[in-house]
Biopython code that builds the backbone (N, CA, C, O; Angstrom):
import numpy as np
from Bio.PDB.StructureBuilder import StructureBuilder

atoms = [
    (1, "UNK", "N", (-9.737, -73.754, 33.311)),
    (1, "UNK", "CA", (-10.905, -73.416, 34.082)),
    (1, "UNK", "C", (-11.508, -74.699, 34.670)),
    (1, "UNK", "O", (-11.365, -75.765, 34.071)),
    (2, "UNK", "N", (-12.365, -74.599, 36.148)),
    (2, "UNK", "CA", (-12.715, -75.545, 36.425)),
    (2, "UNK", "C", (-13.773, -76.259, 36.116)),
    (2, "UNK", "O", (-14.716, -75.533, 35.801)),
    (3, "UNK", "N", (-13.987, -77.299, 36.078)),
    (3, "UNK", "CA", (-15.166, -77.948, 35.116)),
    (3, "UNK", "C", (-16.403, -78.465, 36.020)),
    (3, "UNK", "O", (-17.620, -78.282, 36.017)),
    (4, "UNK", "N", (-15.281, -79.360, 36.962)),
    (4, "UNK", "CA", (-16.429, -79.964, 38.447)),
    (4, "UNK", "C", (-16.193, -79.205, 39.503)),
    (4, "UNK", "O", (-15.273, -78.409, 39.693)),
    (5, "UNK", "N", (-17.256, -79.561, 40.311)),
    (5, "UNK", "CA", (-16.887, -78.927, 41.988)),
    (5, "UNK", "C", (-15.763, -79.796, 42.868)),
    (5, "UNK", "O", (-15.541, -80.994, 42.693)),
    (6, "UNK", "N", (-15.216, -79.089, 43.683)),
    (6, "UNK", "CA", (-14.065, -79.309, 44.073)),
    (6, "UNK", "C", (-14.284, -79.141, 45.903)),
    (6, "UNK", "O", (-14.820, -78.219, 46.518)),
    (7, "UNK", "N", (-13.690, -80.312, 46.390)),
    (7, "UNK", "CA", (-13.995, -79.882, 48.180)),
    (7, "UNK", "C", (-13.248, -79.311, 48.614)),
    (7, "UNK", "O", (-13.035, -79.544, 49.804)),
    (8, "UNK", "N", (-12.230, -78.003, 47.784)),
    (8, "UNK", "CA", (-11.781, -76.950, 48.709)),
    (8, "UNK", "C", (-12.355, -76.120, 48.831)),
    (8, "UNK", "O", (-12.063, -75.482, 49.843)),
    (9, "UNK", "N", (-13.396, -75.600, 48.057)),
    (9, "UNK", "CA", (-14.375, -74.374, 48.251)),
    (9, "UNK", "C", (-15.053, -74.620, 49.380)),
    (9, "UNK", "O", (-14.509, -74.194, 50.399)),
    (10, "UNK", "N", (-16.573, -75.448, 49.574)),
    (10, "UNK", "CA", (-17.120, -75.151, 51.153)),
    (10, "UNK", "C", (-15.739, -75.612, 51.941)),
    (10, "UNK", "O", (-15.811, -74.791, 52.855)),
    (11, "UNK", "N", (-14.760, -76.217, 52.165)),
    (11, "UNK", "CA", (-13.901, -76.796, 53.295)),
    (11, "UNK", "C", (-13.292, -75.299, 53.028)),
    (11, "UNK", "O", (-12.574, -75.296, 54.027)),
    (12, "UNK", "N", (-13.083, -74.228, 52.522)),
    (12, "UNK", "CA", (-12.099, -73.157, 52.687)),
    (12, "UNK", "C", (-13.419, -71.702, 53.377)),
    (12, "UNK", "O", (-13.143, -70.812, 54.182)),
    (13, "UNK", "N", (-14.744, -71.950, 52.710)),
    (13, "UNK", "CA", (-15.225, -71.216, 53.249)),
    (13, "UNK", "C", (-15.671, -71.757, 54.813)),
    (13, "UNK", "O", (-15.629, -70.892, 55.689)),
    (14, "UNK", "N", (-15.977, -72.746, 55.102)),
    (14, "UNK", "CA", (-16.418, -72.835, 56.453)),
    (14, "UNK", "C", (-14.857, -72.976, 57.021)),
    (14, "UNK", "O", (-14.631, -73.231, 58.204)),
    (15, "UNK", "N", (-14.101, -72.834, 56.304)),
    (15, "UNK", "CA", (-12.323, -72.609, 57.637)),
    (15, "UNK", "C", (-12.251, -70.818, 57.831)),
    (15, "UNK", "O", (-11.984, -70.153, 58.832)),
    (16, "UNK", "N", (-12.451, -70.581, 57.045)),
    (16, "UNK", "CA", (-12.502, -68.870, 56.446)),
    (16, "UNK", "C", (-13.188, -68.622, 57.979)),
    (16, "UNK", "O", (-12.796, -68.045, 58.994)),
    (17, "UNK", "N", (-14.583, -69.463, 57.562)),
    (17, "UNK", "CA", (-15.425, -68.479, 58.875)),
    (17, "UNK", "C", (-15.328, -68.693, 60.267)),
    (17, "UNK", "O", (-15.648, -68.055, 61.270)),
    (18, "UNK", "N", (-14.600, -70.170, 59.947)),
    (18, "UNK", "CA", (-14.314, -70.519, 61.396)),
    (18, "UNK", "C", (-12.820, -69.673, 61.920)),
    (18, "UNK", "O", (-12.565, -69.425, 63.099)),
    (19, "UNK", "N", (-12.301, -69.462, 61.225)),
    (19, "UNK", "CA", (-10.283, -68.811, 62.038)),
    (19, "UNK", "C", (-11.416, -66.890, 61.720)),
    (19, "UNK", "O", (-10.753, -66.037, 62.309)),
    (20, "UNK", "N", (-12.534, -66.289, 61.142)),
    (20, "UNK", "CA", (-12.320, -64.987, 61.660)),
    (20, "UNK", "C", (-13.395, -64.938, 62.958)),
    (20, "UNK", "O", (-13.390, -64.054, 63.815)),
    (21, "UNK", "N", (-14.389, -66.173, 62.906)),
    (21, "UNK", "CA", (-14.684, -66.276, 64.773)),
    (21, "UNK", "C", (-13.686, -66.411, 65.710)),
    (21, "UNK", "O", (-13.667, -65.592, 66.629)),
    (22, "UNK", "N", (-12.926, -67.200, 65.670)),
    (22, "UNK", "CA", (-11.267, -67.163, 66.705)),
    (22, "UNK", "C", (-10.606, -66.273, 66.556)),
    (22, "UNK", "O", (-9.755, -66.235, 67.445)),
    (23, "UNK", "N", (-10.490, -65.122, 65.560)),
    (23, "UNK", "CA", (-9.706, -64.215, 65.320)),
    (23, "UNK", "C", (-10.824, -63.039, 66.003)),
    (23, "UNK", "O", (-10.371, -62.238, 66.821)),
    (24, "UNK", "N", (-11.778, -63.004, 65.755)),
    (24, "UNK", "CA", (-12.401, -61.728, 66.652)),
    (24, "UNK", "C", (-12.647, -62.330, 67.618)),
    (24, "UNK", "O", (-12.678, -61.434, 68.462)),
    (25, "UNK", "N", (-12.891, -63.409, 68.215)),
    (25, "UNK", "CA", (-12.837, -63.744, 70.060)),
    (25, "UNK", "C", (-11.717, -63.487, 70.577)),
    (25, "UNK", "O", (-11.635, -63.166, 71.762)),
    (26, "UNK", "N", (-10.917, -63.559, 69.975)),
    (26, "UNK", "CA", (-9.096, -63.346, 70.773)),
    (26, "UNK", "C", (-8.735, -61.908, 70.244)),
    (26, "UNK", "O", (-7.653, -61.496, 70.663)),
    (27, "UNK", "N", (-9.421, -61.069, 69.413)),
    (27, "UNK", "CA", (-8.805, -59.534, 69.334)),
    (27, "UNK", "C", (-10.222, -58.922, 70.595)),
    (27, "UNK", "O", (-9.798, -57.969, 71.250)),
    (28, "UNK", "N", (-11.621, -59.298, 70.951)),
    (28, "UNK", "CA", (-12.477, -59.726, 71.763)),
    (28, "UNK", "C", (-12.521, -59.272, 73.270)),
    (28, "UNK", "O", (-13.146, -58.598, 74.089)),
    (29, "UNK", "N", (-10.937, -60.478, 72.996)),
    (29, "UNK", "CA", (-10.739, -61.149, 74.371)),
    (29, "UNK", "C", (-9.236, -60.179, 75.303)),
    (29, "UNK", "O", (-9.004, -60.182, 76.512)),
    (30, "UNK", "N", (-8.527, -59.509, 74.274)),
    (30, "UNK", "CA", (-7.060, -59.339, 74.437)),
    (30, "UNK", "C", (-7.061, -57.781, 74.211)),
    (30, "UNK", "O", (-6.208, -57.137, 74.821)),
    (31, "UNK", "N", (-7.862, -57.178, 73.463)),
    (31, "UNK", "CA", (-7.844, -56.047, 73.048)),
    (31, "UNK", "C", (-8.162, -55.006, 73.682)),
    (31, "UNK", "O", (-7.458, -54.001, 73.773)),
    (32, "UNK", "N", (-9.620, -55.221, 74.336)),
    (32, "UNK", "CA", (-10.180, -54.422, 75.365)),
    (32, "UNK", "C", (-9.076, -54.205, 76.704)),
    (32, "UNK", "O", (-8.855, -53.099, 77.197)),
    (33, "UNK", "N", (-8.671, -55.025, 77.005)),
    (33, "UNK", "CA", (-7.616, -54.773, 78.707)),
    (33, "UNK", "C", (-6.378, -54.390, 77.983)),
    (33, "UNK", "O", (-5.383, -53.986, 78.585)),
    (34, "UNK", "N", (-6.429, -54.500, 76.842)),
    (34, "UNK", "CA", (-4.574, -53.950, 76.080)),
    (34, "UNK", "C", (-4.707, -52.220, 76.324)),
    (34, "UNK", "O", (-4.107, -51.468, 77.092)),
    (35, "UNK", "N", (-5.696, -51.997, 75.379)),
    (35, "UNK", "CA", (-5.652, -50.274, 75.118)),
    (35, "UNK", "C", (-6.475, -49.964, 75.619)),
    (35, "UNK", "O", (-6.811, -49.055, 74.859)),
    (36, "UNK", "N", (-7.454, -49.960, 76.665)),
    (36, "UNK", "CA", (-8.531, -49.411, 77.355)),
    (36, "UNK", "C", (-7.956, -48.130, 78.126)),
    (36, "UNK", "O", (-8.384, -47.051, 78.537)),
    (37, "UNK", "N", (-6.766, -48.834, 78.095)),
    (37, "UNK", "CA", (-6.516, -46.846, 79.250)),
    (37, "UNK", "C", (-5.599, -45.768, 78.065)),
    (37, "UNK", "O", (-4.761, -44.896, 78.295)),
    (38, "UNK", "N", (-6.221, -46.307, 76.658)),
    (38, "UNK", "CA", (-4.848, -45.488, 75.746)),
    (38, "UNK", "C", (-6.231, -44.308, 74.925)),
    (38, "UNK", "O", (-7.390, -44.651, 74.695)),
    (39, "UNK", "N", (-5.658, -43.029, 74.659)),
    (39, "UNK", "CA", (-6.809, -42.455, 73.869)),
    (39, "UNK", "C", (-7.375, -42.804, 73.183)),
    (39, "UNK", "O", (-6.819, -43.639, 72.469)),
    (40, "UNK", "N", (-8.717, -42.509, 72.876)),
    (40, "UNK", "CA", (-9.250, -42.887, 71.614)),
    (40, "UNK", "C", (-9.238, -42.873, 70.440)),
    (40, "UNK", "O", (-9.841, -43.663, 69.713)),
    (41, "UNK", "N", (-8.372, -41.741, 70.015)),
    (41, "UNK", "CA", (-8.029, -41.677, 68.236)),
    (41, "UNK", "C", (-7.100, -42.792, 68.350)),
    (41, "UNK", "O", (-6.872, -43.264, 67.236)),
    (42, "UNK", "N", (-6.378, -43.483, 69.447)),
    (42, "UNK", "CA", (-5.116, -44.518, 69.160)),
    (42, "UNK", "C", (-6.264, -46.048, 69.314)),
    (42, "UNK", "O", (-6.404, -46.783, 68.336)),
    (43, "UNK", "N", (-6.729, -46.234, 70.166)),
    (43, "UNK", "CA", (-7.751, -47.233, 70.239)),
    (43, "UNK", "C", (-8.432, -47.194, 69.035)),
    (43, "UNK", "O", (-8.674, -48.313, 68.583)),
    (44, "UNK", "N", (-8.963, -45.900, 68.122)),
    (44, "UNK", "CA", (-9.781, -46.397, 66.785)),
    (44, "UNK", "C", (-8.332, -46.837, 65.841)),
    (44, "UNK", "O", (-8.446, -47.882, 65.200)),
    (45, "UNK", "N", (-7.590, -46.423, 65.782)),
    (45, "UNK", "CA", (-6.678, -46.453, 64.792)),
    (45, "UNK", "C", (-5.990, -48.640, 64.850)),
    (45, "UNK", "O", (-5.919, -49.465, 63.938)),
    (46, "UNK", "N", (-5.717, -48.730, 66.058)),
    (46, "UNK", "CA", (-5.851, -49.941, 66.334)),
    (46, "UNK", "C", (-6.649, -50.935, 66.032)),
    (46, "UNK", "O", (-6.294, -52.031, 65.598)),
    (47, "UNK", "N", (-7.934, -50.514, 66.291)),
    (47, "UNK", "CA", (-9.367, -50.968, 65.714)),
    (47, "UNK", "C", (-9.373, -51.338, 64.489)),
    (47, "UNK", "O", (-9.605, -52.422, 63.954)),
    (48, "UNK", "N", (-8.921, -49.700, 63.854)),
    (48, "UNK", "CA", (-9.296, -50.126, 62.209)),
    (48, "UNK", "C", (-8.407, -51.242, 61.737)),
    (48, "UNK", "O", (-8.965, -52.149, 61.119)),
    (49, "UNK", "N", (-6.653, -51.343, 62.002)),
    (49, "UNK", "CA", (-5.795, -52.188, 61.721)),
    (49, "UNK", "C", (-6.288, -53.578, 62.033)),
    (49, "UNK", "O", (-6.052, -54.442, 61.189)),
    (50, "UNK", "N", (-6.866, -53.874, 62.999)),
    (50, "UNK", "CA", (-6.920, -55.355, 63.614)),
    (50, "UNK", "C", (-8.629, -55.649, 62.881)),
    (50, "UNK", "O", (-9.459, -56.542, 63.050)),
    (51, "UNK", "N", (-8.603, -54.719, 62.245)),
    (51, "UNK", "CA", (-10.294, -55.250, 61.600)),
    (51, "UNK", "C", (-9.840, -55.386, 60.099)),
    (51, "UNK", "O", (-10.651, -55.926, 59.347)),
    (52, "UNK", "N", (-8.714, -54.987, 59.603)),
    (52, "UNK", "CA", (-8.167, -55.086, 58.404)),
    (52, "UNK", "C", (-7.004, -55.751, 57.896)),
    (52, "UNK", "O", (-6.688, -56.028, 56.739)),
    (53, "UNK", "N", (-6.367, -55.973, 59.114)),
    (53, "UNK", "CA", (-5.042, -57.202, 59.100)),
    (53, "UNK", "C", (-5.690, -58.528, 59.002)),
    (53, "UNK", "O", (-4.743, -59.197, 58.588)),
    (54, "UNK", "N", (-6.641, -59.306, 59.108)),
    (54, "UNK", "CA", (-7.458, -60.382, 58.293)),
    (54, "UNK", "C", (-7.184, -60.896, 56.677)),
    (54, "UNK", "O", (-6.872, -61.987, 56.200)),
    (55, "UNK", "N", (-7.479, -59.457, 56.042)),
    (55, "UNK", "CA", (-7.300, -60.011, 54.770)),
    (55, "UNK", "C", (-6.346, -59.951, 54.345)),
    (55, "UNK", "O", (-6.419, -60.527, 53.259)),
    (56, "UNK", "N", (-4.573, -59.290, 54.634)),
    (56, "UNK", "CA", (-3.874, -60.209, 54.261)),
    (56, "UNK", "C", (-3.437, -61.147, 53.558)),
    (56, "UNK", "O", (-2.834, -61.065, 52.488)),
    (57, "UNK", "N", (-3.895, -62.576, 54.471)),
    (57, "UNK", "CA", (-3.571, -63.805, 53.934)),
    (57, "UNK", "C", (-4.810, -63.918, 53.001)),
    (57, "UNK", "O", (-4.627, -64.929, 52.322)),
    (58, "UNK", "N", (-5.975, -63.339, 52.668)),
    (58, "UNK", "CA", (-7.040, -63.946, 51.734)),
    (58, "UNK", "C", (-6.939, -63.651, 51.038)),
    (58, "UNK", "O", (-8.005, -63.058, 50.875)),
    (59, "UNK", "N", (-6.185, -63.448, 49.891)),
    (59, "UNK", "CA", (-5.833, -63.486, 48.476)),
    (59, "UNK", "C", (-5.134, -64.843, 47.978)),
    (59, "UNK", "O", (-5.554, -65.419, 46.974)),
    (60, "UNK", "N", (-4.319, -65.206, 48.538)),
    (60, "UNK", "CA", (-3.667, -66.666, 48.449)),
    (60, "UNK", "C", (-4.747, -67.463, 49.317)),
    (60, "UNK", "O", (-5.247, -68.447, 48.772)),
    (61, "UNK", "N", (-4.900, -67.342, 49.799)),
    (61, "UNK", "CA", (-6.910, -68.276, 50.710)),
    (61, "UNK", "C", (-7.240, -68.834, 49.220)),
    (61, "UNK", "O", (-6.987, -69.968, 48.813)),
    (62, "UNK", "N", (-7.947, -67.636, 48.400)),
    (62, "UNK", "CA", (-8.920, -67.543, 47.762)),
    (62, "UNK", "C", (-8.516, -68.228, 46.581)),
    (62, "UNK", "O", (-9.324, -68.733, 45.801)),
    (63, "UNK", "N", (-6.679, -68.268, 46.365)),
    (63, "UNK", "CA", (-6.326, -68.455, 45.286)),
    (63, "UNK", "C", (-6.178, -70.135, 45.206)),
    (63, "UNK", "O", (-6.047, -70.779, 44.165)),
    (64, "UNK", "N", (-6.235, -70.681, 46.588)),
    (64, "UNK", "CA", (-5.803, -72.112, 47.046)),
    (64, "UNK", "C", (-7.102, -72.507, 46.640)),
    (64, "UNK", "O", (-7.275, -73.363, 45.773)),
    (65, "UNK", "N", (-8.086, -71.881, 47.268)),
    (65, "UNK", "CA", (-9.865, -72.600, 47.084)),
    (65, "UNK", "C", (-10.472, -72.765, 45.910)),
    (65, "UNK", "O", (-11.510, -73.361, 45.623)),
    (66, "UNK", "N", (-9.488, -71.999, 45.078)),
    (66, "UNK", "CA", (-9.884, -71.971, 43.383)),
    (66, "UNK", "C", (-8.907, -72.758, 42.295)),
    (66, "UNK", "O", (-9.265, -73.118, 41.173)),
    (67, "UNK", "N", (-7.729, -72.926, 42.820)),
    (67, "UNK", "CA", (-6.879, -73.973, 41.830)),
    (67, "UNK", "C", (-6.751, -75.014, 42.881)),
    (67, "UNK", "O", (-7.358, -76.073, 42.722)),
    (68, "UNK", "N", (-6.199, -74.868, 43.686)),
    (68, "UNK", "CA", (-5.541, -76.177, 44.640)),
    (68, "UNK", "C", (-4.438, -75.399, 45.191)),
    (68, "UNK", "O", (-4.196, -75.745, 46.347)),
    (69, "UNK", "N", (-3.421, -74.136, 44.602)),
    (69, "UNK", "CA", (-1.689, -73.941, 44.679)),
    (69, "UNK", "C", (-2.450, -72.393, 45.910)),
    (69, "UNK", "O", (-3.542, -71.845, 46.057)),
    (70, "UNK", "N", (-0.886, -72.260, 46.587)),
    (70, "UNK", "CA", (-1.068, -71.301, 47.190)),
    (70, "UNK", "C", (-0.562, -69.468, 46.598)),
    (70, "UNK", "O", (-0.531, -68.432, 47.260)),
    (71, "UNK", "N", (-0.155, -69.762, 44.786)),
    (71, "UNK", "CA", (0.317, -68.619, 44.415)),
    (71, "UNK", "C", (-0.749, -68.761, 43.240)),
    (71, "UNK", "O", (-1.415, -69.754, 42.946)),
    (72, "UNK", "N", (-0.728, -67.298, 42.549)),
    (72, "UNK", "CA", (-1.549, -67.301, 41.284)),
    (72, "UNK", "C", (-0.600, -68.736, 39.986)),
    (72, "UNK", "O", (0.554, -69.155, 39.905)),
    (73, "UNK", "N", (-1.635, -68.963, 39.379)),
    (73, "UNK", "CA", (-0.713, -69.542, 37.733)),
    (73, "UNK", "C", (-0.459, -68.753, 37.216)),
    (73, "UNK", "O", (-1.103, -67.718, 37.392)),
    (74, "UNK", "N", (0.612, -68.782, 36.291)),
    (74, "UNK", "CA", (1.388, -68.152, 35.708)),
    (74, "UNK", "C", (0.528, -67.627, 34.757)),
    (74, "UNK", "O", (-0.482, -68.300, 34.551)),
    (75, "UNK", "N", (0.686, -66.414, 34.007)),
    (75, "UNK", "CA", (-0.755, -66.201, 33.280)),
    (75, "UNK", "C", (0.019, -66.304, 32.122)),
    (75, "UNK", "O", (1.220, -66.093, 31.958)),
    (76, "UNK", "N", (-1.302, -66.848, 30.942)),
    (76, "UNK", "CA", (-1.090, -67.486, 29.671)),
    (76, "UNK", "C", (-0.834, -66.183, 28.815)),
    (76, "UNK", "O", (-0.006, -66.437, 27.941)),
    (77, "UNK", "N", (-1.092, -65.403, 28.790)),
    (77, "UNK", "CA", (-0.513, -64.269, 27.787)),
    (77, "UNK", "C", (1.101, -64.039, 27.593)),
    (77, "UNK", "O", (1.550, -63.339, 26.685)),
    (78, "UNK", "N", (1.750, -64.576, 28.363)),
    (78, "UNK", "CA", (3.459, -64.095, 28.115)),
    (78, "UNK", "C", (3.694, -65.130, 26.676)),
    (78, "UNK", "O", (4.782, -65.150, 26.101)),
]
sb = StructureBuilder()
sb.init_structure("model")
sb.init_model(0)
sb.init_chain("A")
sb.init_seg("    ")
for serial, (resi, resn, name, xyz) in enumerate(atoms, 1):
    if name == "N":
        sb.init_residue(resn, " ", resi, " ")
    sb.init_atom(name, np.array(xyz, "f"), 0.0, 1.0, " ", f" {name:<3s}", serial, name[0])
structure = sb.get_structure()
């Protein structure tokens, strides 16, 4: 467990918040002229995916900002 503070936490949360501002300016920017002429149950369905394909990668994010590694440690019970 960690004992001191560590500068991957704020450096992972202010990267965090900075790539999902670039990530909703460019879904923003690209999205609207993509499916604007496609129905709307397909435009929400799109919606919901591109508002939920984000987290993804934030489990290994979260796991880097808290040890240093990009996979879990091996857990001590085996």
């Amino acid at each position: 467990m960690r004992e001191e503070p560590t500068w991957r936490i704020p450096f992972g949360v202010i990267g965090l918040f900075i790539a999902l501002i670039v990530y909703g300016l460019i879904i923003a920017h690209f999205a609207p002229t993509t499916i604007s002429t496609w129905p709307g149950w397909v435009q929400t369905i799109v919606y919901l995916l591109l508002g939920v394909v984000w987290l993804l990668p934030l489990k290994r994010f979260l796991i880097w900002m808290e040890t240093g590694r990009w996979s879990a440690p091996p857990s001590e019970d085996r």
